[in-house]
N, C-alpha and C positions, 0 to 999 in steps of 0.2 A: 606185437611181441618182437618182430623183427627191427623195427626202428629202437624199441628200449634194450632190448640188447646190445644193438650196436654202438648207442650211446653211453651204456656202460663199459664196453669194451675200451670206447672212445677216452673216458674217465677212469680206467686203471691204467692205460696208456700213459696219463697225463698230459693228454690232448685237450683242448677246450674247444669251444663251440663256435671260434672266435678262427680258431685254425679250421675246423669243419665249413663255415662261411666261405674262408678265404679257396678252400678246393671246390666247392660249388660254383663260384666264380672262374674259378683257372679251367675247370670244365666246360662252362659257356665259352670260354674264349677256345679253347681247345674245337668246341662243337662248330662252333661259326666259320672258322679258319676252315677246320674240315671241309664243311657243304659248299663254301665256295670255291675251292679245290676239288674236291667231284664230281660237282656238277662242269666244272672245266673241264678234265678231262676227262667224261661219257659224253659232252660233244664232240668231243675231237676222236676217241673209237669208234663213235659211231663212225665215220666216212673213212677212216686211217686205211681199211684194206681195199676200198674202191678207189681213194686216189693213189694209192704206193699202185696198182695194177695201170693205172692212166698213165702215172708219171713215168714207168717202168717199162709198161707193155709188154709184163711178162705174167703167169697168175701164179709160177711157183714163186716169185717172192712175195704175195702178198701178205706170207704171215712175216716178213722183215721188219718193218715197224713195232710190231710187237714183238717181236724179240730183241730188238734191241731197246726199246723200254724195261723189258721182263731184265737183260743183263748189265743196263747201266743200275738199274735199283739194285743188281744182286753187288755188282760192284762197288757202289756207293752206301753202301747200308752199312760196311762196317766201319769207313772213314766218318760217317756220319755219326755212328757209334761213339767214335772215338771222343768227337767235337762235341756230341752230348755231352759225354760223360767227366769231359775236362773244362765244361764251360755250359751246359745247362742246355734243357730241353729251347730255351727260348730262341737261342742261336742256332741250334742247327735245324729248328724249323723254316724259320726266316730267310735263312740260305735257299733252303730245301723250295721254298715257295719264287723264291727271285727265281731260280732255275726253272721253274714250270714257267714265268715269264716270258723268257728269254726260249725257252721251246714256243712258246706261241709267235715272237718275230722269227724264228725260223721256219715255220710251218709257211707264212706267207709269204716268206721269199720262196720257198719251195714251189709252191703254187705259180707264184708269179714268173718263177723262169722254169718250172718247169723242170727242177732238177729232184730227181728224187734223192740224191747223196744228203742236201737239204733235208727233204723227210727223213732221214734216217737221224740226222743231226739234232733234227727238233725233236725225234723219239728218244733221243740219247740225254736228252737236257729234260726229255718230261721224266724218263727213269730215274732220273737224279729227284727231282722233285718227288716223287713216288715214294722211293726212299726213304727220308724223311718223315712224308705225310704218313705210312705205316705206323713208324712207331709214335703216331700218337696215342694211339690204343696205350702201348706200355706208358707210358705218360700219365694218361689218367688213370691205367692201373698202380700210379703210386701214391695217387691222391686220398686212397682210401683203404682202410683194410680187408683182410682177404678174404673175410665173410661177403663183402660187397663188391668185391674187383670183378667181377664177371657181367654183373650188370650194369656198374660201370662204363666196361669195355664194351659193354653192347650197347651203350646210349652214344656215347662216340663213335660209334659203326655207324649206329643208325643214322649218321649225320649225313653217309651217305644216301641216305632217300631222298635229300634234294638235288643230289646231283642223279640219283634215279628219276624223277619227276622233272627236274628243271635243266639236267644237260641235253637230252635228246628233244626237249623241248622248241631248244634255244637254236637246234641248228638250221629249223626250216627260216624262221624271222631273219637271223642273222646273214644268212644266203640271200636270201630278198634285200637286204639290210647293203649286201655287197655288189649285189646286180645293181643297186639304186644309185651306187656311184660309178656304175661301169667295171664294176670289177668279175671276177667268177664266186660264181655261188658259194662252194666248194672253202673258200677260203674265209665263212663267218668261223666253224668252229675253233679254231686257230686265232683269230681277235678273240674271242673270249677267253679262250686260253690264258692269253695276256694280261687280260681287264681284269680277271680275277684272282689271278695269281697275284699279282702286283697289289691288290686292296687284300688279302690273305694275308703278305707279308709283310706290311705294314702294319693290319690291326694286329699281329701277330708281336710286332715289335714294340709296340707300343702296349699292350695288354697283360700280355703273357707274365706278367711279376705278383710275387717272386717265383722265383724257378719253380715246376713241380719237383724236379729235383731236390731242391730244399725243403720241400715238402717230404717226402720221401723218406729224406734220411732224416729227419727228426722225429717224423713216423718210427723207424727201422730203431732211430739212438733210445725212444722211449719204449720199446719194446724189449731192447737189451738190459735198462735200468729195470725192468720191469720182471722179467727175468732172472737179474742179478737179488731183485730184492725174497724172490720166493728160491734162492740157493741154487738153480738149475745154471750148468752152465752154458755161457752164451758161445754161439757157433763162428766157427772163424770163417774168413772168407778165402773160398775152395778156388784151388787152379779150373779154368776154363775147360783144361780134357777131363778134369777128373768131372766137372759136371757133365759134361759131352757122355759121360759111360754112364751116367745115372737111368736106368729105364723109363723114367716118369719124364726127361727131359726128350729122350732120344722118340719116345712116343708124341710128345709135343708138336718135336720138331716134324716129324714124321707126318702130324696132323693137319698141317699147316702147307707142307709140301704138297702133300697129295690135293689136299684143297684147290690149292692154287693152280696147278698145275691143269687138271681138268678142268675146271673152270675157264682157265685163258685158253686152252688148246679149241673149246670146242664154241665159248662166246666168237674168239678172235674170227674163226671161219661164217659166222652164222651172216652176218649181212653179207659176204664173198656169194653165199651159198646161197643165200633170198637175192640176190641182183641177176643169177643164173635162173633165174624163176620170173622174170621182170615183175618183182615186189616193187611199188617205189619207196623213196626217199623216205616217205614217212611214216609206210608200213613197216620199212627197218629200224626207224624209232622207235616205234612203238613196240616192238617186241623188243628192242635193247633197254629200253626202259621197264617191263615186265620183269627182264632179267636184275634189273639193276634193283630193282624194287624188292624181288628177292633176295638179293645182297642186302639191301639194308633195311626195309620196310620196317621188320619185325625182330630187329637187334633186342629190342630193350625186352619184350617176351621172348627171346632165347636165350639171352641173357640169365633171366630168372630163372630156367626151365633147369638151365646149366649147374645153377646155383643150387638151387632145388634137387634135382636127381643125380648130380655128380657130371665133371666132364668127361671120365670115359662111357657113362651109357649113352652123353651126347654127342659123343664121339661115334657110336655107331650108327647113331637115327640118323645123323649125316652123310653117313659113308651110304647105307641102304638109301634114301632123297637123290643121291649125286645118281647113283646109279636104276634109280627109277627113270631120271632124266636123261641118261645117254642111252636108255631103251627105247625115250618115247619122239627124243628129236629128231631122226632119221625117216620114222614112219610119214609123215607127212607132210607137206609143201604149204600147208593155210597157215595164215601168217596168225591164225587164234592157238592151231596144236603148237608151232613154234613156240610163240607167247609163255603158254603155258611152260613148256618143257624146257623153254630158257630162265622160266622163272621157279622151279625147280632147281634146277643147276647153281641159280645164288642161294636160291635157300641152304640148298645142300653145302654149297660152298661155308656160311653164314655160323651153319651150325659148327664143321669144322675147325671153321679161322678163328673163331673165338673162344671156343672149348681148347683149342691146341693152347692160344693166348694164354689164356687164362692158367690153363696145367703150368704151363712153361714159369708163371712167373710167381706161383705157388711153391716151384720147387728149388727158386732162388732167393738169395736173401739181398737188400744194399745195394753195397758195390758190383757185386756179380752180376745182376740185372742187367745194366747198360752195355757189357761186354760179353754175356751167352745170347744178349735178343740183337745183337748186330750180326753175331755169326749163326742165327737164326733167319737171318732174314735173306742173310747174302747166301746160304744154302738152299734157302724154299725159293728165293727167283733167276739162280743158276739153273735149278730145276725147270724150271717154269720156264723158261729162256729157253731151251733143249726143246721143251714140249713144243712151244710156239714156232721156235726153229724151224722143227721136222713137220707142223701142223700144213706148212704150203704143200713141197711134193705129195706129203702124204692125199692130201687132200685132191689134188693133181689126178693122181694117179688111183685111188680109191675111192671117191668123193666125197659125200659126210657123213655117209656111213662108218667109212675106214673110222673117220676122225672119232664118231662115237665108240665104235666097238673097241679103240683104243683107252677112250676115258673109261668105258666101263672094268676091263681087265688091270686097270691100274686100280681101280677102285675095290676090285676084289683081294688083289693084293694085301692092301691097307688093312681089310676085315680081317685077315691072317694077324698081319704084324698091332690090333688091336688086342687081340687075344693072346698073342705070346707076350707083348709088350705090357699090357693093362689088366692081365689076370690077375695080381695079388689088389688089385683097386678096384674090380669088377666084384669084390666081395663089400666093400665098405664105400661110402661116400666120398670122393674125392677130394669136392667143394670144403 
C-alpha cells in the first residue's frame, strides 16, 4: 500500500520513474561516500583523547580535539550552506571530503613531532569535513517526497554502521600496520583518515550527477504546478528569522542540539574514562563501536518507526533512551555495561537526529532548506563545541559521573521544551 501510494504521489507530481531511478542512485552514491567517511573518522575518535593527553600532558584538555571539531563544523556548516545552495550538493561535499583528507596529513605530522597545536589543526580540518558530510542526510531528504524522507534520512545515517563496524576495527591492524614500518602505532587512524577521505571525494565528484539539488527543486517546481492546478495558492519563500520563530522549527533544531550535544559530551570522555581503568586498546574499540552501532545500526527501522508514529512521539522515545544511558554509564567500569550504555546513547542520539531532521525539513519548503539546515547545524555544533569544551575540566574535577549527570539534566530539559514546543503535533501525526 505504502509503495502504491507513493508512486501515485510520484504521478500527480509529474515525476516519472525515470527521475525515481535516478534518486535511488544519487542515494548509493550519497550512502558509500558516507560509510567511507565514518568509518574514517570513528578511527581516529577512537584514540583523539589518549593522544591530545600524550601529546599535551595535560587531562583537562582532552576534550580539545573535540571541540574543536564540534566548532569548525558549527563554523563551517553555514559557508558550506551557502556553496550548496549557490552551486549544488556535489561541490560542497567534495570540498567537505578533501578537508577530512588533509585533517588526516595533519594528524601525522601531529604524531610525528609531537605537537599537539597539529592535533588541534587536524581536528579543525576534520570539522570542516563533518560539516558537510552532515548534511547529506538533507540531501537525500530532497531526493524523495515527505511521506518517505524519514526513512530515507535514516538509510543514509545508517551508512554510518560501517564506520560503526569498520572504523574501530581498522585502528588495531593499522597500528601494527605502522609499527611494521617503524613508525608509532597511534598514527594508523590518521592514514585512514586520509585514504578515505581522498577515495569519498573523488567517488563523490565523479558520481554525484545530477545535483540532488536539481532534483529537489523540480520535485519542489512540480508540486507548485501541482498546486497551482487544484487553485490553492502556492507558498512563497519565508525570510530565515521568520522561519527561526516557527515552533515546529525551533523544536527541530532544539532536537538535534540536545542530541548532539549529549552524545559528544559523554562518548568524547568514555575511552579517557576506560584507559583510567587500564581497558586496553581494543576493549575501547569495542565499546566505541557498540556506541557507534547504536548511532547507525538501526536508522532504516527508526526511520520507519518516525514515519509511522510521527517525529515528535520519537522525539520523546529518544529523549527517555538518552537518558536511560547517562543513568547506566557511570554505574559500572566492565567494558559489557559500558558497551551497552554507550550503545544506548547512539541509539538515543539516532532517534533524535533524525526525527529533529526530518521535522526540520518538513517544515521548509525549496529554497529555504539550504539556508535554515546551515544555520541549523552551525547552531547544534556551537552547542556541542561548549559541551565538549567544558566536558575535560568537568570531567577533571567530577569524573564521569559529573559528565553523565550533566547529559542527563540537559536531557530533562528538552522533555519540557517537547511539550511546550510539540503540544499542538502531539495531537496528530507529524510524518
Amino acid at each position: 500500500m505504502g509503495k502504491s501510494y507513493n508512486a501515485l504521489l510520484l504521478h500527480q507530481l509529474g515525476l516519472t520513474m525515470i527521475n525515481r531511478s535516478v534518486s535511488n542512485r544519487l542515494l548509493y552514491t550519497l550512502f558509500i561516500s558516507q560509510s567511507l567517511f565514518s568509518a574514517a573518522q570513528i578511527a581516529v575518535v577512537t584514540l583523539t583523547t589518549i593522544v591530545a593527553v600524550r601529546l599535551s600532558a595535560d587531562e583537562s584538555v582532552a576534550g580539545m580535539p573535540s571541540t574543536v571539531v564540534t566548532f569548525a563544523q558549527a563554523f563551517a556548516a553555514f559557508p558550506i550552506a551557502i556553496i550548496t545552495g549557490r552551486f549544488g550538493r556535489r561541490l560542497g561535499l567534495t570540498l567537505s571530503y578533501v578537508a577530512g583528507a588533509l585533517g588526516g596529513i595533519a594528524g601525522v605530522l601531529a604524531i610525528l613531532q609531537g605537537a599537539f597545536w597539529l592535533l588541534l589543526l587536524s581536528s579543525a580540518f576534520m570539522g570542516m569535513a563533518r560539516a558537510g558530510a552532515e548534511q547529506s542526510r538533507f540531501a537525500a531528504g530532497e531526493l524523495f517526497p515527505e511521506g518517505e524522507r524519514a526513512r530515507m534520512m535514516g538509510r543514509l545515517v545508517f551508512a554510518g554502521t560501517i564506520g560503526a563496524i569498520g572504523g574501530p576495527m581498522l585502528v588495531g591492524p593499522s597500528g601494527r600496520l605502522m609499527q611494521s614500518f617503524g613508525l608509532d602505532g597511534d598514527m594508523g587512524p590518521w592514514v585512514i583518515l586520509f585514504a578515505l577521505c581522498g577515495v569519498a571525494a573523488l567517488f563523490t565528484l565523479a558520481l554525484l550527477r545530477p545535483d540532488p539539488m536539481q532534483i529537489g527543486r523540480e520535485m519542489a517546481l512540480a508540486e507548485a504546478n501541482h498546486i497551482d492546478r487544484k487553485n490553492e495558492p502556492a507558498r512563497t519563500v519565508r525570510p530565515v528569522m521568520a522561519l527561526l520563530m516557527l515552533p515546529k522549527v525551533q523544536l527541530a533544531i532544539l532536537a538535534a542540539l540536545v542530541s548532539q550535544t549529549v552524545m559528544v559530551v559523554l562518548m568524547v570522555m568514555t575511552p579517557l574514562h576506560m584507559d583510567h581503568h587500564q581497558h586496553t586498546r581494543d576493549a575501547i574499540s569495542m565499546v566505541i563501536a557498540a556506541h557507534t552501532l547504536g548511532m547507525f545500526g538501526l536508522s532504516a527501522v527508526t526511520g520507519y518507526l518516525i514515519d509511522r508514529f510521527g517525529r515528535i512521539s520519537m522525539l520523546m522515545v529518544g529523549a527517555i533512551v538518552l537518558i536511560v544511558s547517562a543513568l547506566l554509564a557511570p554505574l559500572s567500569t566492565d567494558q559489557f555495561m559500558l558497551a551497552f550504555a554507550l550503545f544506548l546513547l547512539g541509539l538515543g542520539w539516532n532517534f533524535g537526529y533524525v526525527a529533529g531532521s526530518s521535522l526540520l525539513a518538513d517544515a521548509l519548503q525549496g529554497e529555504e532548506r539550504a539556508r535554515v539546515q546551515g544555520v541549523n547545524d552551525a547552531l547544534v555544533f556551537f552547542a556541542a563545541g561548549f559541551g565538549s569544551l567544558a566536558s575535560g575540566p568537568l570531567f577533571e574535577s567530577h569524573g564521569f559521573a559529573g559528565i553523565s549527570m550533566a547529559g542527563l539534566l540537559l536531557t530533562l530539559g528538552f522533555i519540557g521544551m517537547i511539550f511546550f514546543l510539540g503540544r499542538p503535533q502531539l495531537r496528530t501525526r507529524t510524518a
